[in-house]
C-alpha positions as a Markdown table, in Angstrom:
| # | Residue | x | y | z |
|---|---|---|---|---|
| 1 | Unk | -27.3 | -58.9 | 1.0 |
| 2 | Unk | -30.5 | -60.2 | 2.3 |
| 3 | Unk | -29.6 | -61.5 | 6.0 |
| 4 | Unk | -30.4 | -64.8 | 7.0 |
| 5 | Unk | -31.9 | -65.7 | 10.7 |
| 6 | Unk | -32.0 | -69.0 | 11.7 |
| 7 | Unk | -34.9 | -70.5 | 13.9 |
| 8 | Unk | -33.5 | -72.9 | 16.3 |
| 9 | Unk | -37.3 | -74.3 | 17.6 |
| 10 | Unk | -36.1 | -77.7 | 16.2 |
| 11 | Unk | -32.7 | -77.6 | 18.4 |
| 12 | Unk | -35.0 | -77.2 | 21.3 |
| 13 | Unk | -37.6 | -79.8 | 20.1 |
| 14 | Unk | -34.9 | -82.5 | 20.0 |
| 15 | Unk | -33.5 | -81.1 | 23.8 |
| 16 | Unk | -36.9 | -81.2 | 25.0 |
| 17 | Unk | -37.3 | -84.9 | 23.9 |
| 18 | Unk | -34.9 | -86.6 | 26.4 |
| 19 | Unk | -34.7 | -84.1 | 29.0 |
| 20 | Unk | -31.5 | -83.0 | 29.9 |
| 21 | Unk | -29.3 | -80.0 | 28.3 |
| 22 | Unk | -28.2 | -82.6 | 24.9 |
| 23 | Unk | -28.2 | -80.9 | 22.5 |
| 24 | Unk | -26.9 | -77.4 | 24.2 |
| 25 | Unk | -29.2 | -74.8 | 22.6 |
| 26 | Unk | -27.3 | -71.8 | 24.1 |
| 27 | Unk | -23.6 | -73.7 | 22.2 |
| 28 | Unk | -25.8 | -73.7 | 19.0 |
| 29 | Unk | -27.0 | -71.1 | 19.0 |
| 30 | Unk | -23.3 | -69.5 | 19.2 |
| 31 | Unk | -22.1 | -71.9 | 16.6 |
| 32 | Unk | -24.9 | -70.9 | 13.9 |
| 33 | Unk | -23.6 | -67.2 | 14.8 |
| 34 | Unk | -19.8 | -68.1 | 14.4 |
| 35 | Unk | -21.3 | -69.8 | 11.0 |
| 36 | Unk | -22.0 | -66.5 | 9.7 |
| 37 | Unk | -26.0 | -66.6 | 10.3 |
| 38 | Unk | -26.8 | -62.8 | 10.8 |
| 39 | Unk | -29.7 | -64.1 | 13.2 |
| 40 | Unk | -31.2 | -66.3 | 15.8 |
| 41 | Unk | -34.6 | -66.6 | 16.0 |
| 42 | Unk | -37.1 | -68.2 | 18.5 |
| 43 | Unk | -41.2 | -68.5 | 18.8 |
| 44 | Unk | -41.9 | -70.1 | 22.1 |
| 45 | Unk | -45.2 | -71.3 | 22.4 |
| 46 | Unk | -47.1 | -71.3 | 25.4 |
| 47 | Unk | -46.9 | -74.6 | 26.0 |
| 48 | Unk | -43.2 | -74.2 | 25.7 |
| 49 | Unk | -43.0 | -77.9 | 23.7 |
| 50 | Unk | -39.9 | -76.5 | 22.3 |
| 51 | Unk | -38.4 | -73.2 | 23.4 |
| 52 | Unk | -39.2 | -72.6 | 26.8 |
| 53 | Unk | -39.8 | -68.9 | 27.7 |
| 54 | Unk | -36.3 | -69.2 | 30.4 |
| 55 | Unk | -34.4 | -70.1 | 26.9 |
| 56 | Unk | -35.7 | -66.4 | 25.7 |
| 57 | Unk | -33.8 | -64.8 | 28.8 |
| 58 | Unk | -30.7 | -67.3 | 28.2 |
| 59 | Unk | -30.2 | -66.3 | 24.7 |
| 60 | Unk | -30.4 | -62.8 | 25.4 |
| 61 | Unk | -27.2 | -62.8 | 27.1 |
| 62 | Unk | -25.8 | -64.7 | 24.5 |
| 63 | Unk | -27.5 | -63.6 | 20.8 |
| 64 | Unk | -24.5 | -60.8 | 19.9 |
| 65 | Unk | -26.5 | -60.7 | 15.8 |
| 66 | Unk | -29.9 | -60.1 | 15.4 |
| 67 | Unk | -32.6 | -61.5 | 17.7 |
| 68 | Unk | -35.9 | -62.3 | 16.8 |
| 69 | Unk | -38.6 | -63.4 | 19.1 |
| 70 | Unk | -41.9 | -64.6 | 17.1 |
| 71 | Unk | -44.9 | -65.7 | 18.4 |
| 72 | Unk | -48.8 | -64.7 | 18.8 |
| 73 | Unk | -49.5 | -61.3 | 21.3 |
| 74 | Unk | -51.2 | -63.0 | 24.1 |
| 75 | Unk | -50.2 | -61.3 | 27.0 |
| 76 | Unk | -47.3 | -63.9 | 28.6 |
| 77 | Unk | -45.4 | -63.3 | 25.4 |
| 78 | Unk | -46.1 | -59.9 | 25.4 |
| 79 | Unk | -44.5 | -59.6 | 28.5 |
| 80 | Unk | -41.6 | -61.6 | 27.9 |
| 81 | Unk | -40.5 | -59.7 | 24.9 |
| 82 | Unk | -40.7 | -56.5 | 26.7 |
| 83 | Unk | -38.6 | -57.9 | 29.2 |
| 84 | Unk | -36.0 | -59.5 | 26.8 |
| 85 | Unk | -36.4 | -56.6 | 24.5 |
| 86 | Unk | -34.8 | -58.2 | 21.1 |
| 87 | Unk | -33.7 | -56.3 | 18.1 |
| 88 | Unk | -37.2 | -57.5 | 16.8 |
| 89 | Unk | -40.8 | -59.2 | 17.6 |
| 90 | Unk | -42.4 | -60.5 | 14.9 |
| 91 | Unk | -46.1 | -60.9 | 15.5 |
| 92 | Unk | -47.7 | -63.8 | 14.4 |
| 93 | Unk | -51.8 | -65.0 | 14.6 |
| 94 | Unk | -51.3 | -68.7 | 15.5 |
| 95 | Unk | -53.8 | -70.8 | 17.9 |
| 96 | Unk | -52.3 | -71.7 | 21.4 |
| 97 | Unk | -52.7 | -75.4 | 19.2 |
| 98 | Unk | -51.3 | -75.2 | 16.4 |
| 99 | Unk | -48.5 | -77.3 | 15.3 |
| 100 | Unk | -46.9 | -74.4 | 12.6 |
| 101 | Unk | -47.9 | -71.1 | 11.7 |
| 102 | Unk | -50.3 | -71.7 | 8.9 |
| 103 | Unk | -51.7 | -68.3 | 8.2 |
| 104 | Unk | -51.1 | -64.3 | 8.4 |
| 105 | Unk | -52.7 | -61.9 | 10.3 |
| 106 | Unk | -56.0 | -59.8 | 8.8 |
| 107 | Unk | -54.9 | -56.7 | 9.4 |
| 108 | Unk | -58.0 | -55.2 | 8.2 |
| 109 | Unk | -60.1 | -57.1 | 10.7 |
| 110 | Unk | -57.0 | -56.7 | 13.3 |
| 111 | Unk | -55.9 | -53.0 | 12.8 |
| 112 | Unk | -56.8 | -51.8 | 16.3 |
| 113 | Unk | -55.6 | -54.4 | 18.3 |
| 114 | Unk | -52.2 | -54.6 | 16.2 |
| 115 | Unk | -51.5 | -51.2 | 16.2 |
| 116 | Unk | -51.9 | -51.3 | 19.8 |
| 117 | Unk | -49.7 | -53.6 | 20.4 |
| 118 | Unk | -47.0 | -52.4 | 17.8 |
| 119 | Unk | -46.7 | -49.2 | 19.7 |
| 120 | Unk | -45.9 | -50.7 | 23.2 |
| 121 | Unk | -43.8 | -52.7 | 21.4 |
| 122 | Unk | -42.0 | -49.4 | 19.5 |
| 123 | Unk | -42.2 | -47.9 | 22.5 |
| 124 | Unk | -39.6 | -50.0 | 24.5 |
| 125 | Unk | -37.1 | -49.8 | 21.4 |
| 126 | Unk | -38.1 | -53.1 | 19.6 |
| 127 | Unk | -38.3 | -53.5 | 16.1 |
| 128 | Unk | -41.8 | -54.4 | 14.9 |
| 129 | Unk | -42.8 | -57.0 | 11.8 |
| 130 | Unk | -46.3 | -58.2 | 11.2 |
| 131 | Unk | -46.2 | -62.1 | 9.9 |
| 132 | Unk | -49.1 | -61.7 | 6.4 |
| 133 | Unk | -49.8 | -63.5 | 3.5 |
| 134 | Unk | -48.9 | -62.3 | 0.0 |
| 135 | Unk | -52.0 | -60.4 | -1.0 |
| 136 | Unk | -51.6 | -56.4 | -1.7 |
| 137 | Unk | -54.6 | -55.1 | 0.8 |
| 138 | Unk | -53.1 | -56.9 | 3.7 |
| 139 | Unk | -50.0 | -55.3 | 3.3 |
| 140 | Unk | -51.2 | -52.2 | 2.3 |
| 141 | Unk | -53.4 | -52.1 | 5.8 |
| 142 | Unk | -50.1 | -53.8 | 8.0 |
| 143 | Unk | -48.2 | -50.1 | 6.9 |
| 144 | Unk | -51.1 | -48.3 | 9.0 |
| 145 | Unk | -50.9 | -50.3 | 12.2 |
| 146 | Unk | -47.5 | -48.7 | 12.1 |
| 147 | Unk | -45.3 | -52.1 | 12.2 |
| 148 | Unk | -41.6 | -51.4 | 10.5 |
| 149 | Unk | -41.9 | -54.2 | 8.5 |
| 150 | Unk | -44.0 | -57.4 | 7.4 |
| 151 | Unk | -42.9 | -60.9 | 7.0 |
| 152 | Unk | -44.0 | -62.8 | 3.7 |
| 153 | Unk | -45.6 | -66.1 | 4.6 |
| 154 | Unk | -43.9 | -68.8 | 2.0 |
| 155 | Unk | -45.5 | -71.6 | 2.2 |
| 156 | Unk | -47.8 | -70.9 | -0.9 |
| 157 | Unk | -44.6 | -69.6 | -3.0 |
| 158 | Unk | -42.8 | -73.8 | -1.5 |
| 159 | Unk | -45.6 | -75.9 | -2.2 |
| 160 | Unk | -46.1 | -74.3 | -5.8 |
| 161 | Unk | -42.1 | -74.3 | -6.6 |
| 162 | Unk | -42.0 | -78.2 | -5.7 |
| 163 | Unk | -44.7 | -78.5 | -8.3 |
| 164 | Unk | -42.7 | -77.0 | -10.8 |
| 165 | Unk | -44.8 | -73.7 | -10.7 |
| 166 | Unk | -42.5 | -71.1 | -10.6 |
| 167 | Unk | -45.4 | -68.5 | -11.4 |
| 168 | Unk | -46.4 | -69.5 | -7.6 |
| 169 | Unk | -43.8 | -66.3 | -7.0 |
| 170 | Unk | -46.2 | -63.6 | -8.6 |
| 171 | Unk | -48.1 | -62.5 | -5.2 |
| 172 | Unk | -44.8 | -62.1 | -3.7 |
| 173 | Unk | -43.6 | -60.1 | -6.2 |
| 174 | Unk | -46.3 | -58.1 | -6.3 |
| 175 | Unk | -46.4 | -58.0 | -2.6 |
| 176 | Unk | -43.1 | -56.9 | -2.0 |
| 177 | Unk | -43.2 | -54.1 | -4.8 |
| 178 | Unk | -46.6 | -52.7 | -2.3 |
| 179 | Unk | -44.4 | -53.3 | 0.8 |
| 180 | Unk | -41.9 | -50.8 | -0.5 |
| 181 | Unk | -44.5 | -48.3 | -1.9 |
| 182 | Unk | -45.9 | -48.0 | 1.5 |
| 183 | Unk | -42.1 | -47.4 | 3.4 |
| 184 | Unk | -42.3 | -51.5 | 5.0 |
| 185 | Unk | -39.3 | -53.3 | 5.4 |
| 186 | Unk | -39.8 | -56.5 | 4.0 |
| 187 | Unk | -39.0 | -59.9 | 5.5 |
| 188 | Unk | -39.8 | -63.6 | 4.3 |
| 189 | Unk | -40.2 | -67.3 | 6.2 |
| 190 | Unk | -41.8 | -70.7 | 6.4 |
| 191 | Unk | -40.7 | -73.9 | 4.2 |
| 192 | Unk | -37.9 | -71.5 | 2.5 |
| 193 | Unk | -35.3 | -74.5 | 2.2 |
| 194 | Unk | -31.8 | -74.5 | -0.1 |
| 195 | Unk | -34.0 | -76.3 | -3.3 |
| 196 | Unk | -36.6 | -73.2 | -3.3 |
| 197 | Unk | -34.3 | -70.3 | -1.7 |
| 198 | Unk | -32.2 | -68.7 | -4.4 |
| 199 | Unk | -34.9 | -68.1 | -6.6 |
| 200 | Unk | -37.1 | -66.4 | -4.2 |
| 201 | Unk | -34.5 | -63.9 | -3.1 |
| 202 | Unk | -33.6 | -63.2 | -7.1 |
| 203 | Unk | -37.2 | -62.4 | -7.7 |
| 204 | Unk | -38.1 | -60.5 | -4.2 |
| 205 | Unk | -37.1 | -56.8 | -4.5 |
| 206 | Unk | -35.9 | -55.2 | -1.0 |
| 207 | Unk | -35.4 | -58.5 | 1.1 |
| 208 | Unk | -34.0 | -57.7 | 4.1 |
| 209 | Unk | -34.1 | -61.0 | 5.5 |
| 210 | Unk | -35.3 | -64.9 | 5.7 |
| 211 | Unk | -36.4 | -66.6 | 8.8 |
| 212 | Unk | -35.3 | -70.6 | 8.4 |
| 213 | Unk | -35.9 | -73.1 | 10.3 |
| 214 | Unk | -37.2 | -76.5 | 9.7 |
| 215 | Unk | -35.7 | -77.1 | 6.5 |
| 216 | Unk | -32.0 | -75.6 | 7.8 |
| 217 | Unk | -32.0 | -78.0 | 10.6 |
| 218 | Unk | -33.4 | -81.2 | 8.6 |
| 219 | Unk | -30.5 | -80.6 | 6.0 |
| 220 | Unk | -27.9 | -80.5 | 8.7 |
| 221 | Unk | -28.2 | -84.0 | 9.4 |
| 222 | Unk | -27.0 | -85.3 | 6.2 |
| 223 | Unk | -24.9 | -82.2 | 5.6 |
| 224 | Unk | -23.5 | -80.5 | 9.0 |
| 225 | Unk | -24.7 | -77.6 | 10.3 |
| 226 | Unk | -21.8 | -75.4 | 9.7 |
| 227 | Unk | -21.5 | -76.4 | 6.0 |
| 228 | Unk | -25.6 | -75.7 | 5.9 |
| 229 | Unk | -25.4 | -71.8 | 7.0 |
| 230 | Unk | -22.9 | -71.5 | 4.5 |
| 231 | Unk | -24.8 | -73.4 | 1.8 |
| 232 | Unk | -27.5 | -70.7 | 2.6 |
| 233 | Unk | -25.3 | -68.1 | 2.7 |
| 234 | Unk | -24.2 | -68.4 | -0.8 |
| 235 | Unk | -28.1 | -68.5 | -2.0 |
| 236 | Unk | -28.8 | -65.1 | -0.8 |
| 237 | Unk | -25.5 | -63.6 | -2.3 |
């Protein structure tokens, strides 16, 4: 069963809007977990407009599933995930700027400086996985940096699914066949949502596991939160 990880940036967005501790993100984070969500994952910016690098350190102690800290390799993150040390750090190229990842890394252009990092990362025990866009070279080349796995950026396979394009899927097929030719564990995330979700994961061979966030926590307001993990849940049975 492909495991699901939920990204609680939004929790934090809302917190960070009022001030205060409302909602708890540390209490949902355990909820989400006592939901059955195999995963709680973060990507604090370093502006910290929505998790704030302290909340990395406060999950730690409280994250008993999988624990995945995303974000660009400048070095304050770099050294906040070795100090956390979660099960895994998924690398990601976004601008100190930008709103959403919208993009995955060149790992052609990149392949010094990201297999650098992946080893003082592999070093200390953490789990690697290189964010990339569907296309078989990029892949191919992430496999050489040494990275255990790569994440599949979705929002190509989203936007074309809403247009009723379900051929929109054939990179990632294709991708994900090259990810486990080369020994890469294979990971997916970004606008995977409960409309677009189940077919993904029946056409994806060797998913290990979706990173959700923004859709997850927009369908919880009209649906509840707990009834939400479930309802993804069920789509990656």
């Amino acid at each position: 069963m492909t495991k699901l990880s939920v990204n609680i940036n939004k929790i934090a967005t809302l917190r960070n809007s009022r001030g205060g501790n409302v909602p708890d993100l540390l209490q949902v984070a355990t909820d989400i977990q006592e939901f059955g969500a195999e995963g709680i994952t973060i990507h604090p910016r370093p502006d910290e407009r929505h998790i704030r690098y302290q909340d990395a350190r406060d999950l730690k102690k409280i994250v008993h599933t999988e624990y995945n800290i995303e974000g660009n390799p400048i070095p304050k993150f770099i050294d906040l995930v070795l100090e956390v040390k979660p099960t895994q750090v998924t690398l990601v190229p976004d601008a100190e700027d930008a709103i959403t990842s919208n993009a995955g890394w060149d790992t052609l252009t990149h392949a010094a400086y990201l297999t650098e990092i992946v080893a003082e990362f592999k070093r200390h025990g953490i789990r690697t996985s290189l964010f990339v866009d569907p296309v078989e070279k990029m892949v191919e080349a992430a496999a050489k940096t040494g990275t255990d796995r790569v994440e599949l950026y979705t929002e190509g396979y989203a936007r074309e699914y809403a247009r009723g394009n379900k051929d929109g899927i054939l990179p990632y097929v294709t991708a994900a066949k090259v990810a486990q030719s080369v020994g890469l564990g294979l990971n997916a995330g970004h606008d995977l949502s409960l409309d677009n979700l189940k077919y993904f994961k029946e056409q994806i061979p060797g998913l290990l596991e979706v990173s959700i966030g923004h859709a997850l926590i927009s369908e919880a307001l009209y649906l509840g939160l707990q009834n939400v993990v479930s309802m993804y849940l069920y789509r990656l049975k």
